[in-house]
C-alpha positions in Angstrom: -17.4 -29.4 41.3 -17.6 -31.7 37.9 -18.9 -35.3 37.4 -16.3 -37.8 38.1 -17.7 -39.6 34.4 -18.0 -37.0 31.8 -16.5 -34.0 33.6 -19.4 -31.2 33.1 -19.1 -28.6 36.2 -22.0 -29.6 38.3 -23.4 -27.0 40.5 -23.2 -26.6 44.1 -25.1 -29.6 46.2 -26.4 -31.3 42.8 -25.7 -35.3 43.4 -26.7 -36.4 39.6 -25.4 -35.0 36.5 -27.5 -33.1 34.1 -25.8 -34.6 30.9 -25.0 -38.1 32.0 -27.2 -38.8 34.9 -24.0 -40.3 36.9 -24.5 -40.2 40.9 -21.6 -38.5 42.3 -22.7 -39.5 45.6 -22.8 -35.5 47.2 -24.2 -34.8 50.2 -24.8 -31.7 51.7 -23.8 -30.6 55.3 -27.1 -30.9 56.6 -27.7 -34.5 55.3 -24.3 -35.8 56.6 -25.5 -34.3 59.9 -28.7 -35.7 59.9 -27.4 -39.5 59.2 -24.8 -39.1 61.8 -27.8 -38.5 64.5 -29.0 -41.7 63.1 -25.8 -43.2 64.1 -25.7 -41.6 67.5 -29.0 -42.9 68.2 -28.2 -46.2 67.1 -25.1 -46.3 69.0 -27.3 -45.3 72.4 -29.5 -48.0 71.6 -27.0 -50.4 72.2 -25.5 -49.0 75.4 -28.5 -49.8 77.5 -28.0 -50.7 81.1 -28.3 -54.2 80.7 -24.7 -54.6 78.8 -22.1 -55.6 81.4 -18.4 -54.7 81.8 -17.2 -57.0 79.8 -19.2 -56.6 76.3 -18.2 -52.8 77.0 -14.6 -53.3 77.0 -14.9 -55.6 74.1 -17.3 -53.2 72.0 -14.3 -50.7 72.5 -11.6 -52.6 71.8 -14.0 -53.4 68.5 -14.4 -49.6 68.3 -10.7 -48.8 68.0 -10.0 -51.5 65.5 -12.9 -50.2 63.2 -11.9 -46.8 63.8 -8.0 -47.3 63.0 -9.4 -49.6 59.3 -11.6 -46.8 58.6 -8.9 -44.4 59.1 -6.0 -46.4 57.0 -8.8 -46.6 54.1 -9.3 -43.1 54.4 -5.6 -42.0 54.3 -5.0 -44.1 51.0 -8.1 -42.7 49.2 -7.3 -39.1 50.1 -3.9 -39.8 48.7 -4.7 -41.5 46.0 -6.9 -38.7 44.5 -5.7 -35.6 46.6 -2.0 -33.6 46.3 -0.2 -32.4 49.6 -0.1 -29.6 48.1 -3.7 -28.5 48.7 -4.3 -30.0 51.9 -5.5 -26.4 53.0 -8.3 -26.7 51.0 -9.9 -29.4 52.7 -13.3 -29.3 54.1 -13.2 -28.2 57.8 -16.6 -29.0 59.1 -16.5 -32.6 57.2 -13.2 -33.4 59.3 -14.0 -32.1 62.6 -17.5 -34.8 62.4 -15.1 -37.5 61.3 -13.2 -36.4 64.5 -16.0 -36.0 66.4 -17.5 -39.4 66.2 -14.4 -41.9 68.1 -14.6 -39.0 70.8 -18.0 -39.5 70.9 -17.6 -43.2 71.6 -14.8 -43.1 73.6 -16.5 -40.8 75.6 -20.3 -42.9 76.3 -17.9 -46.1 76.8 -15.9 -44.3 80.2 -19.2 -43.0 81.3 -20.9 -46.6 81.1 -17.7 -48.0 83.2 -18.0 -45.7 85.2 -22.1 -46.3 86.1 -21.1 -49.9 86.7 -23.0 -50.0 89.8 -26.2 -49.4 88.1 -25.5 -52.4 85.3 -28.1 -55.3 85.6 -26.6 -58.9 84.7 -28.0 -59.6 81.0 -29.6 -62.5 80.7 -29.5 -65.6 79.0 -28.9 -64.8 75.2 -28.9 -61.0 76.0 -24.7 -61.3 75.2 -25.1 -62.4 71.7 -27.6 -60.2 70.5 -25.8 -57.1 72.0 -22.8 -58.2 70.1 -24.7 -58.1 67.4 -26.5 -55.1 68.0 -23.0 -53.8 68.3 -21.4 -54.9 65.1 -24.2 -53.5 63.2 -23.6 -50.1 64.8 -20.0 -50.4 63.7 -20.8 -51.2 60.6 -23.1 -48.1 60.2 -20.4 -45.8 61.6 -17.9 -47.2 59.3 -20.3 -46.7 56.3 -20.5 -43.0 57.8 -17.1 -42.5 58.2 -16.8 -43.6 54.4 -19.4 -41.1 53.3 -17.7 -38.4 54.9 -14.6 -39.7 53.5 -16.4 -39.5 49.8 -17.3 -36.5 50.4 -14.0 -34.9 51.9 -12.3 -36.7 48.6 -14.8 -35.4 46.0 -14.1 -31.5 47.8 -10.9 -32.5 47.0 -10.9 -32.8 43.4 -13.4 -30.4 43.2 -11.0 -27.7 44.5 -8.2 -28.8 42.7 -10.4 -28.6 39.0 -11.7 -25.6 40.1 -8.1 -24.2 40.8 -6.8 -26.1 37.5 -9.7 -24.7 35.3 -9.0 -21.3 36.3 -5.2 -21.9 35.3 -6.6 -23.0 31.9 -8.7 -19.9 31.5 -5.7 -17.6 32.4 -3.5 -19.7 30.0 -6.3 -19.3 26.5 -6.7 -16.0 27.7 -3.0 -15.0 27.3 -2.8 -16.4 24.0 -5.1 -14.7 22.6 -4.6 -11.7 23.8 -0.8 -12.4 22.5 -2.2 -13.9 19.2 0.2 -17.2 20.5 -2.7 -19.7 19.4 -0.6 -21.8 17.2 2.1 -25.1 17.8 3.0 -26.3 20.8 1.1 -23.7 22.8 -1.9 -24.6 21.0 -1.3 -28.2 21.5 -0.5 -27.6 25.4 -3.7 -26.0 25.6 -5.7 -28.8 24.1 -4.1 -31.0 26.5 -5.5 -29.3 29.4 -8.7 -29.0 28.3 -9.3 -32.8 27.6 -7.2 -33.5 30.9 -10.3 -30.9 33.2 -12.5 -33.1 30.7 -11.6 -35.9 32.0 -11.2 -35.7 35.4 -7.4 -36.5 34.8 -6.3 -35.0 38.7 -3.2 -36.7 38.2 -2.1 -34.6 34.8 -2.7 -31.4 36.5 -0.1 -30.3 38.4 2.8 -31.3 35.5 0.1 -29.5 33.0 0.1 -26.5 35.9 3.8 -26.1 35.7 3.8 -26.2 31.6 1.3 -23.9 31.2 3.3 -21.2 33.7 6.0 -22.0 32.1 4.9 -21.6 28.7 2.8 -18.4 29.6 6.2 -17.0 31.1 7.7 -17.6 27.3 4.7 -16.2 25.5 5.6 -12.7 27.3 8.8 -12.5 26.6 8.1 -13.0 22.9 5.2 -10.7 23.1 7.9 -8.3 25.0 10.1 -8.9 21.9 7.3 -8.4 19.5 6.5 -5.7 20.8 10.4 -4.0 20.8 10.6 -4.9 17.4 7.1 -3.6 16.4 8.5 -0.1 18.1 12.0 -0.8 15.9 9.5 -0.5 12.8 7.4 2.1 13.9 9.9 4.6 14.7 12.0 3.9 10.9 9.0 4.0 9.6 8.3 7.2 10.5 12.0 8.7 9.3 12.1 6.6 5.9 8.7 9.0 5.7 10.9 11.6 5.3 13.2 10.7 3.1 12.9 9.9 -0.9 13.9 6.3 -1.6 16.0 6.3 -4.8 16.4 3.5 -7.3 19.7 3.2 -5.8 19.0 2.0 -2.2 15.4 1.0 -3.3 15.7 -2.8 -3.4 18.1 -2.6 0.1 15.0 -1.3 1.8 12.8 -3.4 1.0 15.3 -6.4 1.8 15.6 -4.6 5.4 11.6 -3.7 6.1 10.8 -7.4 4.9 13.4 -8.9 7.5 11.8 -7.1 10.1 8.4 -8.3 9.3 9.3 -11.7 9.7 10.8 -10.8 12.8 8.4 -9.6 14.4 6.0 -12.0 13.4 8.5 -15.0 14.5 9.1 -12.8 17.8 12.5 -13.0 17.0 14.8 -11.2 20.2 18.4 -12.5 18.3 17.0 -10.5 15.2 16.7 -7.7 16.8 20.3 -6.4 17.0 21.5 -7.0 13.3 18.2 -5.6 12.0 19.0 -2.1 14.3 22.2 -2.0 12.7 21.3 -2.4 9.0 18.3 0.2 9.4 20.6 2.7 10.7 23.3 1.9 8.4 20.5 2.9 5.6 19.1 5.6 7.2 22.9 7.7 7.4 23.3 6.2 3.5 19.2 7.8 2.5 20.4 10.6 4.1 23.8 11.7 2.0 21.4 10.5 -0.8 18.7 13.1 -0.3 20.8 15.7 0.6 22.9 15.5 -3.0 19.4 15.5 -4.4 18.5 18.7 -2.5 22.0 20.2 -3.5 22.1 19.3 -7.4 18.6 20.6 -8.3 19.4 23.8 -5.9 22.4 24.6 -8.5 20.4 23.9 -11.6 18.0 26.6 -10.9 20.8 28.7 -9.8 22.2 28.2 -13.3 19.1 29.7 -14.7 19.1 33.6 -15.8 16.3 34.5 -13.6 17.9 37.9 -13.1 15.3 39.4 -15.7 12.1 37.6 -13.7 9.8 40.1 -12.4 8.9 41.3 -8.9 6.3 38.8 -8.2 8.3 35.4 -9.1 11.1 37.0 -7.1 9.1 36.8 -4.0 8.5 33.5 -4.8 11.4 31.9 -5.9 12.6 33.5 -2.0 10.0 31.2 -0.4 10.6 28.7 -2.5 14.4 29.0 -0.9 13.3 29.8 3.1 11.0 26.7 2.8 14.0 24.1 1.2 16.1 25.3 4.0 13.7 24.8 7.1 12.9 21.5 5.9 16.6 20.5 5.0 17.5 21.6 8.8 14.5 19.2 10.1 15.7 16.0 7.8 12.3 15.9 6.0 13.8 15.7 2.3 10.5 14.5 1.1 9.2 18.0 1.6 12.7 19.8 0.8 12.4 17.8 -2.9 9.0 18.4 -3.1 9.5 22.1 -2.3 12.5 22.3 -5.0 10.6 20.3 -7.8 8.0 23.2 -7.7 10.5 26.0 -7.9 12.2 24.5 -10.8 9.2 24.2 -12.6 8.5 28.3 -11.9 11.6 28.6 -12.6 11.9 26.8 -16.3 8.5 28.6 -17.2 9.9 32.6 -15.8 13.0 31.7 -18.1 10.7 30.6 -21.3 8.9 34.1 -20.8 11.9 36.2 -20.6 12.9 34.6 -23.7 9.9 34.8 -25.7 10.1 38.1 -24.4 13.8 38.9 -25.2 13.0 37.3 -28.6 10.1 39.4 -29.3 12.1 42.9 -28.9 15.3 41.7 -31.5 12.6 41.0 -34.0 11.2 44.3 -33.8 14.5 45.8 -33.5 15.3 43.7 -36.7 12.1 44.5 -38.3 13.2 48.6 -37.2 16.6 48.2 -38.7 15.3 47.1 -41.9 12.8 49.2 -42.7 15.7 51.9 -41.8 17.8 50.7 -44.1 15.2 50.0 -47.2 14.0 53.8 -46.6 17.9 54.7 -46.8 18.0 53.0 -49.8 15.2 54.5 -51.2 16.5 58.1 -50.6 20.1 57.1 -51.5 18.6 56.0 -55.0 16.2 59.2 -55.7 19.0 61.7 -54.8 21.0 59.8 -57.2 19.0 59.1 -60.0 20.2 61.5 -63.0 17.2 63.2 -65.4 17.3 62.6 -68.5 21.0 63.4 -71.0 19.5 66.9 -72.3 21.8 68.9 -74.4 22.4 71.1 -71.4 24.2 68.1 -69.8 27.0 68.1 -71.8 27.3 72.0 -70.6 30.7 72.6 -69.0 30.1 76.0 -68.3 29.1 76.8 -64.9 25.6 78.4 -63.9 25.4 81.9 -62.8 24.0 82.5 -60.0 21.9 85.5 -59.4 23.1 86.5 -56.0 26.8 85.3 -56.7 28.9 83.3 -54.1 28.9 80.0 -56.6 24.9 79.0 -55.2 22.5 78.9 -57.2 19.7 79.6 -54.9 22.5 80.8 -51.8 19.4 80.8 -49.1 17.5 76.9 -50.3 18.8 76.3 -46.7 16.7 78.9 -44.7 13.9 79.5 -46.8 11.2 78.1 -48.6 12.1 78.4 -52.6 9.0 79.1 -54.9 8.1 77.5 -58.3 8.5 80.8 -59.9 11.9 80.8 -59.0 12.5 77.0 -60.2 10.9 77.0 -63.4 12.6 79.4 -65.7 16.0 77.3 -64.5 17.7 74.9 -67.1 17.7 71.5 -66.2 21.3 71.4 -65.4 20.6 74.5 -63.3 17.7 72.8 -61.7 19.7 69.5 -60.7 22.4 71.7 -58.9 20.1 73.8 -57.3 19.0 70.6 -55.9 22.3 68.7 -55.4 23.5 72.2 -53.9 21.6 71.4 -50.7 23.6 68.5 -50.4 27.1 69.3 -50.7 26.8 72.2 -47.9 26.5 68.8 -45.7 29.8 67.9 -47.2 28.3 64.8 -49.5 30.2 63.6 -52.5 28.9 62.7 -55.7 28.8 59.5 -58.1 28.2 61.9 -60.7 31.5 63.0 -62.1 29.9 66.5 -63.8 28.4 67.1 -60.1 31.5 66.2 -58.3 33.8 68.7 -60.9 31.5 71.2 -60.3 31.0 71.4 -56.5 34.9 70.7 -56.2 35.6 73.7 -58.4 33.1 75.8 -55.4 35.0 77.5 -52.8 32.5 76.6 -50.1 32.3 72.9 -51.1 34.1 70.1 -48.6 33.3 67.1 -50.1 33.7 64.7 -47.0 30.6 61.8 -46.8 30.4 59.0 -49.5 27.1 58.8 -51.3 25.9 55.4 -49.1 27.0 57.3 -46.0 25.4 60.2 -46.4 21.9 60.5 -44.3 19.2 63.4 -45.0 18.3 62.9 -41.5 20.9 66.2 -41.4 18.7 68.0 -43.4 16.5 71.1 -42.1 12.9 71.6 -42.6 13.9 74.1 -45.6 15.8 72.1 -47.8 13.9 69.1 -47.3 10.7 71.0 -48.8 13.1 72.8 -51.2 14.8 69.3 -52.5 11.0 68.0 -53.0 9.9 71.4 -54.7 13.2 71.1 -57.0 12.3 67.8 -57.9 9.2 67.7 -59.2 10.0 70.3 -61.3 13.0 68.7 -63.1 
């Protein structure tokens, strides 16, 4: 129950009020029972044998006229402070003593006609001071019948704040729980509460039906919230997957940000338009990504990787299984990923097999020039003429010991001696030498060595001088040119 002045929730049987002190005028079962045998004793008190026929018909005619005030009183305060709506609720055992008590009198008043026989004549004076005696009763039973009446009213509107209370409990508790504490909720809520503070019975049941009403709308919006918090979580979860370019980077975030004021406004109408233009850019990511996979697959296929060795072979193959497994499964974020590393192996196998490919052309180059500097070298020493002696002007041919037109006819398949070389003319000495060309068919810039080896039947002059290589040379004549030549 709650104090009819400031409202606090008193507790069961408590009459005053802790914070204001107000009497609330509560009486507990037992006390109403206790004055009502004060009444009954009264009442027999009055019926005594001495009161004739007369003042008993008149006490219940006086009886019934009380009864039906005290009952019209009754009616109009109960339905002034109580709905139909809760009549159930109504205090049993304070109704069946407010019934109880006519009975009661109607009952003592047929029982005292009925023992007429036994009634004395009252005296003088006895008449008015029953009457009296009488109206006093009345008065006591009617003050009775008002108690219970107080109390049967204040159960009343203790039941129905009770009941109201709870339905503001169940109403904060649903916005919170919905975080819907804010505007016209809020302020519906408020209202409420001041209404159970004051004591306002009549508010209640119009404040009832706003409060179901408006809990009924705060679940569909948390129903709607809670669709298009799913909406977001499941995009979420593919846009996850998939690399937002500069070219559909600004559309996203136009998209994500309508659907965060969505679901905070609880917006339902929302929902349909925002499905649309997430999908729309989901199917538009997609074709996105998958270019991306596709363009940086063909610029490592463009490399020349053919050269890359076992090892970065293997990999560059998981490199590949991996971009396909996670291009089947829509996660381009991985696929990229996946692809950015293989380019880099890629770009750094390629810069090794050119540093490497580089590296053998210079030696080859560095080869190749040292070849041709030691060619030169040999072209210019078999070349170089001694010293114009007066034998050089000699037109007459040497003679050779063993004949044939050689000078030394075996240089090529034995080793010559100094003994042999030394008592030779210079002239002889340079053809001995030169000899050991021209069987390899080498000409001669020498125009005394070319007349003379053309004038040989066993000379073929075939190779030009820069052509000519002593790679073709034997062992034999190689020493044999060397031995020739330091003694010219």
């Amino acid at each position: 129950m709650f104090c009819r002045k400031c409202g606090k929730r008193l507790e069961d049987g408590a009459r005053f009020c802790s914070k204001c002190g107000m009497d609330n005028g509560m009486y507990t079962n037992h006390e109403f029972s206790k004055n009502l045998e004060r009444c009954d004793s009264v009442s027999d008190e009055l019926y005594t044998d001495e009161m004739d026929e007369e003042s008993l018909d008149m006490s219940d005619e006086f009886d019934d006229d009380i009864n039906e005030d005290i009952n019209e009183n009754m009616d109009e305060d109960v339905d002034d402070g109580i709905d139909d709506d809760i009549d159930d609720d109504i205090d049993i055992e304070n109704m069946e003593y407010k019934a109880k008590i006519p009975k009661m009198r109607s009952a003592e008043g047929t029982k005292r006609k009925q023992g007429g026989a036994r009634q004395k004549t009252p005296k003088k004076g006895e008449g008015n001071s029953s009457l009296k005696l009488l109206i006093a009763a009345v008065l006591v039973f009617a003050a009775a019948l008002t108690l219970v009446g107080v109390i049967v009213f204040n159960g009343f509107k203790t039941s129905k704040m009770d009941k109201f209370s709870k339905n503001v409990d169940a109403y904060e508790r649903l916005l919170i729980q919905n975080d819907a504490v804010y505007g016209a909720y809020e302020q519906l809520l408020n209202t409420a509460k001041q209404a159970l503070l004051d004591g306002d019975t009549g508010q209640f049941r119009s404040l009832s039906k706003q409060m179901e009403e408006a809990m009924e709308k705060v679940e569909d919006e948390a129903g709607n919230q809670q669709e298009l918090s799913e909406l977001k979580a499941a995009y979420t979860a593919v846009f996850e997957k998939y690399r937002i370019t500069d070219n559909y980077q600004e559309i996203y975030d136009e998209v994500m940000g309508r659907l965060d004021e969505a679901i905070a406004a609880r917006d339902e109408d929302a929902s349909r338009q925002l499905k649309k233009d997430l999908e729309s850019l989901k199917t538009n990511l997609g074709i996105e990504n998958q270019n991306l996979v596709q363009t940086m697959i063909n610029e490592i296929n463009m490399m020349d990787l053919q050269r890359a060795n076992e090892t970065e072979q293997e990999t560059f193959e998981e490199y590949r299984l991996l971009v396909e497994e996670y291009t089947a499964d829509e996660n381009y974020v991985e696929a990229l990923k996946v692809l950015d590393s293989w380019k880099e192996m890629a770009e750094l196998a390629r810069e090794r097999i050119e540093e490497s490919e580089s590296k053998v052309r210079e030696s080859r180059e560095r080869e190749s020039r040292a070849r041709e500097s030691r060619e030169a070298e040999k072209r210019k020493e078999t070349e170089t003429e001694t010293e114009s002696e007066s034998e050089s002007t000699q037109t007459t041919p040497p003679q050779s010991s063993s004949g044939g037109g050689y000078i030394f006819p075996g240089s090529d398949s034995r080793y010559l001696s100094a003994s042999e070389i030394t008592p030779l003319s210079a002239w002889e000495k340079k053809v001995a030498r030169n000899e050991i060309y021209a069987r390899h068919g080498r000409k001669f810039s020498d125009a005394n060595l070319q007349d003379y080896f053309n004038s040989q039947s066993w000379y073929s002059g075939t190779i030009e001088p820069d052509q000519f290589s002593e790679s073709v040379l034997n062992d034999y004549e190689r020493k044999n040119v060397s031995l020739i030549r330091s003694l010219e």
